[in-house]
N, C-alpha and C positions, 0 to 999 in steps of 0.2 A: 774308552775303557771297555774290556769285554764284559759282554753279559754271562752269568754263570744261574744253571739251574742245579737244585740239589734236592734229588724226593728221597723224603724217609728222614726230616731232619729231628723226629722224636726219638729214634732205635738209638741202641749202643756208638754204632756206628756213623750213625749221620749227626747226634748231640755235637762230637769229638769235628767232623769236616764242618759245622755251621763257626765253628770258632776259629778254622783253619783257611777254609775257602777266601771270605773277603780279603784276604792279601796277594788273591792274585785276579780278582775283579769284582765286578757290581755282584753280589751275591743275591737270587731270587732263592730260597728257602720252601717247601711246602710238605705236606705229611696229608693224612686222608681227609683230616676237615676240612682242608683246603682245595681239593682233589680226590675227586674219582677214580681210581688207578683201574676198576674195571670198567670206566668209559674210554673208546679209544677218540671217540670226537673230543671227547672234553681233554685229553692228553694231548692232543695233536694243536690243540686250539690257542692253550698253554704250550706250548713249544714258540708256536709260530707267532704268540704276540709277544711273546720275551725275547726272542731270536738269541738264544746262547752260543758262545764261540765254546764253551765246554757245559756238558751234561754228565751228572753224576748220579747214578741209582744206586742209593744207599736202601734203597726199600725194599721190603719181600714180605712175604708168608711165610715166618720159621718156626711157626708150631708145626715140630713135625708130625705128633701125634695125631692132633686136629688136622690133618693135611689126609691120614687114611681115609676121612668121611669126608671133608670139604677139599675138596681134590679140583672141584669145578672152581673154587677161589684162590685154592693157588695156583694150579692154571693159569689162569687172567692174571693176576699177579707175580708169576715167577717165570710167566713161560711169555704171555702174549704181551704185554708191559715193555719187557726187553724189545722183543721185535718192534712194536713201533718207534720205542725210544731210538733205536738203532735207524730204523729205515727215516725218521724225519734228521735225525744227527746227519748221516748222507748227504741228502738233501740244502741242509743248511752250510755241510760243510764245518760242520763241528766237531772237536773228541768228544767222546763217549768212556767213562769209568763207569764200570761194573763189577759187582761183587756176587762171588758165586761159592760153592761151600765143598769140602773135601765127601759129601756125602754124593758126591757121582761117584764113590770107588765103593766096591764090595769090602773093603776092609782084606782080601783073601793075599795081600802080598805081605812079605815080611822085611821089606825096605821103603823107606820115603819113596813116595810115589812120585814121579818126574809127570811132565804136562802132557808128553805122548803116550801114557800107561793107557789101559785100555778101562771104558768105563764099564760098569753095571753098579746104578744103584738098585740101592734093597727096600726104600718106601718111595712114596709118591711126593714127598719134599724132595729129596735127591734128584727122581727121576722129571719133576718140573724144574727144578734149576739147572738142569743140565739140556732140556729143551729151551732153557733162555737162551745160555751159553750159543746154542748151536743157529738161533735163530739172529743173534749178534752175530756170529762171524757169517752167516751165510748173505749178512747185506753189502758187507764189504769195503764196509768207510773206514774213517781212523777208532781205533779202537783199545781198548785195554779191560781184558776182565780179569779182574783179581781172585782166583780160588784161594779161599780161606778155610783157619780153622779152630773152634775151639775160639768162639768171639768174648773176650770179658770187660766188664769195664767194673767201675763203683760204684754204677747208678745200676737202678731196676734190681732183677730178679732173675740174674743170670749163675753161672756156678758156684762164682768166689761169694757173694755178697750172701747164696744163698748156706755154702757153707761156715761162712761167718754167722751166720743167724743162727745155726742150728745149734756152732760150738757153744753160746749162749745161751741155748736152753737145753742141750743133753749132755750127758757124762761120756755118754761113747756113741761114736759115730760109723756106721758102717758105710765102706764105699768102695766100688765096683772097683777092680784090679784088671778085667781082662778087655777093656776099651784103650787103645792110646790113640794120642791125637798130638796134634800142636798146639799150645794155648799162644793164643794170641792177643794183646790186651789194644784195645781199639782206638787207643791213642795212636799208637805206630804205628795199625793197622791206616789210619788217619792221617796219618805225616809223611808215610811213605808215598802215600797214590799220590797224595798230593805236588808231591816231591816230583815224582815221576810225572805228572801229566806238565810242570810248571818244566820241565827238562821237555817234553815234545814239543812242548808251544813255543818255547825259545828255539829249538830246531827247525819248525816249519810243519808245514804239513804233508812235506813227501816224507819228512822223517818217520813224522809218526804214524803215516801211514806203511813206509817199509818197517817201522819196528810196533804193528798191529798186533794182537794176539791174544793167547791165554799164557796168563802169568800164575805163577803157585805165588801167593804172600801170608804165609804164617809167623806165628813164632817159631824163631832156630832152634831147634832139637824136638826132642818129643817127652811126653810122660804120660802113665796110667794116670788115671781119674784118681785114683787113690796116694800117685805122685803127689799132684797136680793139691788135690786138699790137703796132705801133709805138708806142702810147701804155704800153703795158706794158715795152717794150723801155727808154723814156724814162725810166719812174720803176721802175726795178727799185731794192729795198731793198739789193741788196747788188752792188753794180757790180764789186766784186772776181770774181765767182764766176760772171760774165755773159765764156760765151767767143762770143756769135751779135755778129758787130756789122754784118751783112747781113740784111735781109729785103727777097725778092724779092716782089712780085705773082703769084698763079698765078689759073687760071681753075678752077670746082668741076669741071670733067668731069676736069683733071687727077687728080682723086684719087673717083673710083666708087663710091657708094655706094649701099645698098639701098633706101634713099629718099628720096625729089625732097624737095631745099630750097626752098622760098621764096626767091626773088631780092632781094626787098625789103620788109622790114616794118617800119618805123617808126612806133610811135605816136605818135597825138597824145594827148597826156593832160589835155587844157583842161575836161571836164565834170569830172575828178575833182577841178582846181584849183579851181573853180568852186564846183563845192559842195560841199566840204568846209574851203573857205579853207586848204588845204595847200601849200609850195610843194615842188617838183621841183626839186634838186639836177639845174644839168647833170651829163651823165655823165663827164665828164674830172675835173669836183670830185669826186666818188665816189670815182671809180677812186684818186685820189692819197690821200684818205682813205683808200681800202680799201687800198692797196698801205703804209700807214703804219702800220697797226695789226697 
């Protein structure tokens, strides 16, 4: 049976692949009490006594605010993390999934961005995950990173849960209108890599290493933030306990923060449909799923 590693199995992201993973081998699981992510002996060390036929870094530093002052911790964690994980994957001979975030784009296009668009992010979260990116493909093994966008799930303290909180304690909610993105709810997000790495391993490894890359996987379509809450405000699971039944438009400078958003990032996710034969759930079918469960 293969060995499978998965870091970051506390996030949005990695909760959703620790439930998914063991159905396609011995599942090793670990998150930072268990791991050093800024040691690269103690990463390497863990590689190589678990020997995984796939590796999956579901982990990062995505406070992006915190990311303008601790810049040297995401670093080590978004930029230099990848590269080793990448160069002992090589090595061993194993796939590599990787998650990477629509914030390498300046937001400055007015169409879904495709995977050859040209980058420039605008804070230092961006501009570290897009040095992981580049430190993954420059090892050259089997590979697949998935740019993402717009991650939710039902757990923590991410968009939805937290506009759900708020309908519950205010009459009117104000929310940014001039951000779009893809919401993507981390189930899918979850099911599809999965999906896709359980399709290379069944092809081999010249497959998946002729079909190596960077992949766009969000949710299909796109929406304003203030979409994005109205559709959450719509299917709220317990309409008794909803006292917001206002939500206003605001603009981002209205509320200041320490570092530049993207205006507009929407993927396009057509090479991942493509060759993987997978399809993409719009994002409003998600969301009602996700807001059901």
């Amino acid at each position: 049976m293969m060995n499978i590693l998965l870091l970051g199995k506390h996030g949005q992201l990695g909760w959703e692949l620790r439930r998914i993973l063991p159905t396609l081998g011995a599942l090793t699981a670990i998150d930072r009490e268990d791991l050093d992510l800024t040691s690269p002996q103690a990463l390497r060390q863990v590689l190589r006594e678990i020997q995984p036929g796939l590796i999956v870094n579901a982990s990062a530093y995505t406070d992006v605010d915190r990311a303008e002052t601790e810049t040297a911790l995401a670093q080590a964690v978004n930029a230099e993390t990848p590269a080793i994980l990448a160069e002992e994957s090589a090595r061993l001979g194993a796939l590599l999934l990787h998650y990477s975030t629509d914030y390498v784009f300046d937001g400055a296009q007015t169409r879904p961005y495709l995977e050859t668009d040209p980058v420039n992010p605008l804070n230092a979260y961006g501009r570290t995950k897009l040095q992981g990116e580049q430190a993954i493909a420059a090892q050259g093994g089997a590979f697949f990173t998935f740019r993402t966008s717009w991650v939710y799930s039902m757990r923590g303290n991410g968009f939805v849960t937290k506009i759900l909180r708020w309908a519950g304690q205010q009459e009117v909610l104000r929310v940014v209108e001039d951000q779009t993105g893809s919401p993507t709810w981390a189930r899918t997000l979850a099911q599809l890599s999965a999906q896709a790495a359980l399709l290379a391993l069944a092809h081999g490894k010249d497959w998946a290493l002729a079909h190596s890359g960077l992949y766009h996987l969000g949710g299909e379509g796109q929406a304003t933030r203030f979409q994005w809450a109205q559709a959450v405000l719509d299917l709220h699971p317990d309409p008794s306990q909803k006292r917001c039944h206002t939500l206003q438009p605001a603009l981002s400078a209205e509320f200041p923060l320490p570092a530049l958003r993207p205006s507009f990032t929407p993927l396009d996710c057509g090479l991942f449909q493509q060759t993987f034969g997978l399809r993409i759930p719009p994002w409003r079918e998600d969301l009602r799923l996700a807001m059901d469960t």
